[in-house]
C-alpha positions in Angstrom: 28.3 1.6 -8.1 25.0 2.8 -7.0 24.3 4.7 -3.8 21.7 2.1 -2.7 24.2 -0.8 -2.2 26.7 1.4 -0.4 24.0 2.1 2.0 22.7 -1.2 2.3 26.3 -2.1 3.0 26.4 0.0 5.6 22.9 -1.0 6.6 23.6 -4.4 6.9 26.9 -5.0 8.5 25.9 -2.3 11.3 22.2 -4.9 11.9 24.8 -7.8 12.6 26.7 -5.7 15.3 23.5 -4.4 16.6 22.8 -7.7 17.6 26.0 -9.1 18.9 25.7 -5.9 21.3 23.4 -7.6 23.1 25.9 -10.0 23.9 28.7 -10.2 26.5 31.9 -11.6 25.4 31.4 -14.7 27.1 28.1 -15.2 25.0 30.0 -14.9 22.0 32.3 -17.8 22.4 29.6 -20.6 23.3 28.7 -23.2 20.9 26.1 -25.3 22.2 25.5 -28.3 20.0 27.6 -28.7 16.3 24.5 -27.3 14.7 24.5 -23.8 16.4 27.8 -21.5 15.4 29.2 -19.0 18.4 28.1 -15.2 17.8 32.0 -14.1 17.3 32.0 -16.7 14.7 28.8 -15.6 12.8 30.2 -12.3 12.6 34.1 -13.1 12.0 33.3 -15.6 9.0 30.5 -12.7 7.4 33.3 -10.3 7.1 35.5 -13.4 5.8 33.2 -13.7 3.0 33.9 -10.6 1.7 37.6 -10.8 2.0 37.9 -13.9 0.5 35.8 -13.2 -2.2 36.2 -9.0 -3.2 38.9 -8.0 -0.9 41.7 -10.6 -2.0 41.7 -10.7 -5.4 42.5 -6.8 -5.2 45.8 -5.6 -5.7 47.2 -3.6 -2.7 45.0 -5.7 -0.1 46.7 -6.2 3.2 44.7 -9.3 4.9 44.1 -8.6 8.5 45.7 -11.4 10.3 47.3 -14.5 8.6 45.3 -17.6 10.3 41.7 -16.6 10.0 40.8 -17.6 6.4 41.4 -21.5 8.4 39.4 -20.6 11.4 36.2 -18.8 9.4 36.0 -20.8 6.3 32.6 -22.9 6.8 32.7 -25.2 4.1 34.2 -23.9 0.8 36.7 -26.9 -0.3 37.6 -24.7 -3.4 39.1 -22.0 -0.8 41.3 -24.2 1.6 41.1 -26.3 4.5 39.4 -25.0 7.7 38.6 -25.5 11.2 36.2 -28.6 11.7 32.9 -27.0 12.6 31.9 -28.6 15.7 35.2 -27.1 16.9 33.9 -23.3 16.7 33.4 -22.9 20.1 36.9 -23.9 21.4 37.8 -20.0 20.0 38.2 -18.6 22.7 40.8 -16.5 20.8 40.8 -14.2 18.5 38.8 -11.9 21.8 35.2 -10.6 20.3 37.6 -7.0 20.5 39.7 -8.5 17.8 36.8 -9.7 15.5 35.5 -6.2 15.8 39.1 -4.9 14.8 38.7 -7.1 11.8 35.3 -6.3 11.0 35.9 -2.5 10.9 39.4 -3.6 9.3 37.2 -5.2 6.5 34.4 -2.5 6.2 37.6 0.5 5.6 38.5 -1.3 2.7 35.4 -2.5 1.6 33.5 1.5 1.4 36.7 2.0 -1.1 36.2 -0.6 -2.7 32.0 0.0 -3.6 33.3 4.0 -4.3 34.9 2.6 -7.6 33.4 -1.1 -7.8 33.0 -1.8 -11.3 28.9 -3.4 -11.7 30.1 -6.9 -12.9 31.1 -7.1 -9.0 27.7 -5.6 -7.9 26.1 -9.2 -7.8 29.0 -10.4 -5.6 28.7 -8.1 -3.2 24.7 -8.5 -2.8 25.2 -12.2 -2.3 27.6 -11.4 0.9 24.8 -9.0 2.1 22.2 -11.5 1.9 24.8 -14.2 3.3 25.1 -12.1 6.6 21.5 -11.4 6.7 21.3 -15.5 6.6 23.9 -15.2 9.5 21.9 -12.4 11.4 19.4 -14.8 11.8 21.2 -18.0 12.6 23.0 -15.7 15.5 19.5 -15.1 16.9 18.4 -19.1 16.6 22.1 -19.8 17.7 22.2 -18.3 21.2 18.7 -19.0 22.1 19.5 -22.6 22.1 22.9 -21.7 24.2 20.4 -19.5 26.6 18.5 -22.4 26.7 21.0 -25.0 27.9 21.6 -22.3 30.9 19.1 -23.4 33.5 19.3 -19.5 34.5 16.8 -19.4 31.4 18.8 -15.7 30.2 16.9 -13.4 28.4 18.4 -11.4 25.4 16.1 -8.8 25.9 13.3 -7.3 28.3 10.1 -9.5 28.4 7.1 -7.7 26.4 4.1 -6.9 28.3 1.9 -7.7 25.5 -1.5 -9.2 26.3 -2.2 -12.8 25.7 -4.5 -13.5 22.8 -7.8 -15.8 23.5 -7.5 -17.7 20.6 -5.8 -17.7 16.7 -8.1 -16.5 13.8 -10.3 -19.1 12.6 -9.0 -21.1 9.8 -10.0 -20.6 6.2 -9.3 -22.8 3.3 -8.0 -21.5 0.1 -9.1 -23.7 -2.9 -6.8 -23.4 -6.1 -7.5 -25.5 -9.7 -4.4 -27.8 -10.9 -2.6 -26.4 -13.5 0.5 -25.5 -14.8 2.3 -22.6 -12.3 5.3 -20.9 -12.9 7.5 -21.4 -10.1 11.0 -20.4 -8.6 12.6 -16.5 -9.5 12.4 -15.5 -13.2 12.5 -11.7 -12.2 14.7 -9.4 -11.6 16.2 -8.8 -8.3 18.0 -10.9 -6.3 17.5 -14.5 -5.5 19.8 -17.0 -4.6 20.4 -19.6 -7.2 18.3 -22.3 -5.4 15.7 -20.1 -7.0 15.9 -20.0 -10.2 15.3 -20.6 -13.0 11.8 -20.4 -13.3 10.0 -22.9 -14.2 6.3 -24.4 -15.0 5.3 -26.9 -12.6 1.9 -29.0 -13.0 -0.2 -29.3 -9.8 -3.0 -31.2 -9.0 -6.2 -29.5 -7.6 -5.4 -28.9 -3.7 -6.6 -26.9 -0.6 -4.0 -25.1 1.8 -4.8 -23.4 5.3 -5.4 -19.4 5.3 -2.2 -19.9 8.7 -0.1 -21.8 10.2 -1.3 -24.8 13.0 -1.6 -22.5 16.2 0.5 -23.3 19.6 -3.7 -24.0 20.9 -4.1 -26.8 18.2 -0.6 -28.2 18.3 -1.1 -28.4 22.4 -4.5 -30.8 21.1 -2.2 -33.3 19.5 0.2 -33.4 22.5 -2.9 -33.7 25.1 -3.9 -36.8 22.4 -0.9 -38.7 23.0 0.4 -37.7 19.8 4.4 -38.0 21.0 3.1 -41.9 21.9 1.5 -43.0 19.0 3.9 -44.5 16.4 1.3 -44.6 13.9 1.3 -41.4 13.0 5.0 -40.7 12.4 7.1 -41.3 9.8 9.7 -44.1 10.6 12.9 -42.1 11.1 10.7 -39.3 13.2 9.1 -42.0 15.3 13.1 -43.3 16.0 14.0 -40.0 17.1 11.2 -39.5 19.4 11.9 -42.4 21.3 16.3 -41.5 21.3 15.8 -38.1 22.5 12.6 -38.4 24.2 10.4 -35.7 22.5 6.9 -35.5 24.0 6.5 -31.6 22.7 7.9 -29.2 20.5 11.7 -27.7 21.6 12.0 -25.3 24.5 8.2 -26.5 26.0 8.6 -27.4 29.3 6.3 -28.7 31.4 6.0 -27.1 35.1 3.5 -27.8 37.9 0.8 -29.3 35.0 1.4 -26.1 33.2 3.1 -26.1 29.9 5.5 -22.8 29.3 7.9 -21.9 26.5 11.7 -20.3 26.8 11.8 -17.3 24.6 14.5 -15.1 24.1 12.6 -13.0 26.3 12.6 -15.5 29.1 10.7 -18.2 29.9 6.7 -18.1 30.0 3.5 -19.3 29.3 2.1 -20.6 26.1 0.0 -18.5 24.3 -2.7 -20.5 22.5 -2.7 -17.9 19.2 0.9 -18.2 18.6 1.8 -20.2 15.6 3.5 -23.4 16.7 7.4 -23.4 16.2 10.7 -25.0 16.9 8.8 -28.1 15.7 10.9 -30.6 13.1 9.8 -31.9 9.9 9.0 -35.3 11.6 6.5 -33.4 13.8 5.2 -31.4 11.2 3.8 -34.5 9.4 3.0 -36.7 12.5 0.7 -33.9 13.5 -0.7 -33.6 9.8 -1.3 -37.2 9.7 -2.9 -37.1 13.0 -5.3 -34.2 12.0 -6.1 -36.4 8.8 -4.3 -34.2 6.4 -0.8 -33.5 4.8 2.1 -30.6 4.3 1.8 -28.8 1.3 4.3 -28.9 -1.5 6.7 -26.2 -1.6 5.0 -25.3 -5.0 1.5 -25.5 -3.8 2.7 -23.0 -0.8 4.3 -20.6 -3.7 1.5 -20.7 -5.8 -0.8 -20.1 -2.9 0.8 -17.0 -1.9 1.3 -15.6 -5.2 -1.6 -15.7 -5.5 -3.0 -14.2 -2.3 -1.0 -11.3 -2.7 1.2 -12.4 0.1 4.2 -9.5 -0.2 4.8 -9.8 3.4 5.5 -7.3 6.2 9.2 -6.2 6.5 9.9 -7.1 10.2 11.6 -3.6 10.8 12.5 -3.9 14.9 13.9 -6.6 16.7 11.6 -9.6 17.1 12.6 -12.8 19.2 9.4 -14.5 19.5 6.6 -15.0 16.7 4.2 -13.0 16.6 0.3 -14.0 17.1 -1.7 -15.6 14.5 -3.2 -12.4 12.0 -4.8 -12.4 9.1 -2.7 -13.0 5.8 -0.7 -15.2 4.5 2.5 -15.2 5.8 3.4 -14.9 9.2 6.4 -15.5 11.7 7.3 -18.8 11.2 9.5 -20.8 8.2 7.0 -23.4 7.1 8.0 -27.1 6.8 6.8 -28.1 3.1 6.4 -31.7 1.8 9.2 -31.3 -0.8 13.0 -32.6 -1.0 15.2 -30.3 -1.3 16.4 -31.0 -5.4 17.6 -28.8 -7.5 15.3 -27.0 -10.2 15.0 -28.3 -13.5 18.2 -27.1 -15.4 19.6 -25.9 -12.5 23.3 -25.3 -12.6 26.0 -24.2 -10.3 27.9 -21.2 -10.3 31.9 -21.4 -11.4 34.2 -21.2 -8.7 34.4 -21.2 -4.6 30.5 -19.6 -5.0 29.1 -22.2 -6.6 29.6 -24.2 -3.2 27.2 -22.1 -1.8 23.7 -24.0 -2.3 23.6 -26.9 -4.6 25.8 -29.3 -2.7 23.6 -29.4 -0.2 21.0 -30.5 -2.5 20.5 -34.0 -0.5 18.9 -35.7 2.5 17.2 -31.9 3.7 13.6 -30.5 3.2 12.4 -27.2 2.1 11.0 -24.5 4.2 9.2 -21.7 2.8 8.1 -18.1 4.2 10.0 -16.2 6.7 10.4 -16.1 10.0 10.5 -13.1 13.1 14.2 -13.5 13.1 14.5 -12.8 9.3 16.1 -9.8 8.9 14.2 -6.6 7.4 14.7 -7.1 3.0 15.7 -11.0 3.2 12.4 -12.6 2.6 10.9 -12.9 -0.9 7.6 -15.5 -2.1 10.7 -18.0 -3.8 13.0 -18.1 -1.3 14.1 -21.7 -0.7 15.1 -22.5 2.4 16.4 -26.0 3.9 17.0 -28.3 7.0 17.4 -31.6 8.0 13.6 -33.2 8.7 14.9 -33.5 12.6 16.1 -29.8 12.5 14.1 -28.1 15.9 16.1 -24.9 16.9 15.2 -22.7 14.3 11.6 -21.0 14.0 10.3 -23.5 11.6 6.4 -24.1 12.0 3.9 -25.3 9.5 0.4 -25.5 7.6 -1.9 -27.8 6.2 -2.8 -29.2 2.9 -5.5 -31.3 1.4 -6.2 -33.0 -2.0 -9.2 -31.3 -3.8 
């Protein structure tokens, strides 16, 4: 077993309690919509991943405490029944102290393990690393809707004193021919199997915005009536708007004429260079049909930043908020695409409880592409797929613009 993965281990599992020290105990019980998982729940069910999966089937393994493979399952039917999800936050035992007992319960046997791990298990083990980086991020998207049911408006951490940016970067165009493009992870490294294989897709001549729409533009189409005009929305978007009265993105507010934003660093004005987020699908394209153009295909947006050289920034310290608009590529938002999320062409699913893990889910959600500030330092990568349902808000999901050529 290489060095690398034992310190990437390490790495990993110590980023996830990193966070949840942030957190008060109380934090890390609430669940505050069926969407959203409690803290203590992110980090109990990461470190039931890799019992369940490496620890087990080892002779000699003494399970920390009989019960939790019910309560931290998420939704492997091959493993066993478990506790329904939007029940999470009733958990008010096992204490955060005893997830942190089983966590460092977990990690002792786990370091022995990777000593001697033969490398047929290697892959195994990378997939739980990159399953708790997934979980890092959903803790940060998780409590921020919690904080923001708490008309306190808490802050996870100190307000930054940055300056306010005038205005985002002006928008550029990229142009690129139709042709065939090679598409999803062919490489080596790894890639979750909603990547792969590789594939050649045919595209038609298109353009794509340089960045994502700006919190400055977005604010354009909300000023234009854009939340009361059913004509730009698709059917199901325009239904949802009228149940849960959207008339701006998630965690705008509107106070004293004055549009502000709850952060996870409190609650404060828009800034006009951010790119917009915490927007759904259905807003994506209502404000892409407004503008007179469409949401790029998820191939079109791979092909486009293969092509631009986008290798991305690792996002090294903590980030709550997106940064502002900059030039390149990608920046600090997951990007609403025009695709379905479908499996790849000869796609197939892995054997056993693992293969649950993506295809599945492979119905009724769209693709996202990039990254976003919450996405952990070594997660992101130009094929990563990721998914939500079109009237998904809470995570930092933000989008660009495409045209026909």
């Amino acid at each position: 077993m290489s060095a690398a993965l034992l310190e990437r281990y390490r790495a990993v599992r110590a980023r996830t309690e990193s966070l949840a020290a942030l957190l008060s105990p109380e934090d890390q019980v609430v669940q505050s919509m069926p969407d959203a998982s409690p803290t203590k729940w992110h980090r109990a069910h990461t470190t039931w991943f890799f019992e369940t999966f490496l620890l087990k089937p080892r002779p000699g393994y003494r399970v920390f405490r009989e019960g939790f493979e019910f309560l931290f399952n998420s939704y492997y039917e091959t493993v066993g029944p478990r506790l329904a999800r939007p029940s999470r936050g009733l958990l008010t035992r096992p204490s955060a102290a005893e997830v942190s007992g089983y966590r460092a319960h977990v990690d002792q046997a786990m370091l022995a393990l990777l000593a001697a791990l033969p490398p047929a298990a290697e892959p195994l083990v990378e997939l739980g690393l990159h399953h708790e980086q997934q979980h890092q991020e959903l803790i940060l998207t998780d409590i921020k809707h919690a904080f923001a049911c708490n008309p306190l408006r808490p802050a996870l951490v100190p307000a930054d004193e940055r300056a306010g940016v005038a205005a985002a970067p002006p928008q550029r165009w990229l142009a690129l021919p139709g042709g065939i493009q090679r598409v999803g992870h062919g490489g080596s490294g790894f890639a979750f199997d909603n990547e792969t294989p590789a594939h050649d897709t045919l595209l038609q001549g298109f353009r794509i915005a340089g960045r994502p729409v700006s919190v400055g533009e977005y604010l354009e189409f909300v000023g234009d009536g854009g939340y009361r005009r059913p004509e730009h929305w698709l059917s199901d978007g325009w239904a949802m708007v009228r149940q849960e009265g959207w008339e701006a993105p998630s965690y705008w507010e509107r106070r004293d004429g004055r549009w502000l934003a709850y952060t996870l660093a409190g609650l404060r004005e828009l800034d006009p260079a951010e790119p917009v987020c915490h927007v759904s699908y259905y807003e994506a394209s209502a404000y892409a049909a407004w503008a007179g153009k469409r949401l790029p295909t998820e191939f079109e947006w791979e092909a486009t930043a293969r092509s631009a050289g986008a290798a991305g920034t690792a996002i090294e310290a903590l980030r709550v908020h997106p940064a502002p608009l900059q030039p390149g590529f990608r920046q600090d938002v997951w990007e609403w695409t025009a695709s379905a999320y479908l499996p790849y062409p000869g796609f197939r699913t892995a054997p056993g409880a693992v293969g649950e893990y993506n295809g599945k889910f492979m119905v009724n959600q769209m693709v996202l592409r990039g990254r976003s500030c919450a996405t952990p330092p070594g997660h992101e990568r130009l094929t990563y797929r990721n998914f939500f349902g079109p009237a998904a808000r809470w995570q930092f999901s933000g989008f660009r613009l495409a045209e026909d050529a």
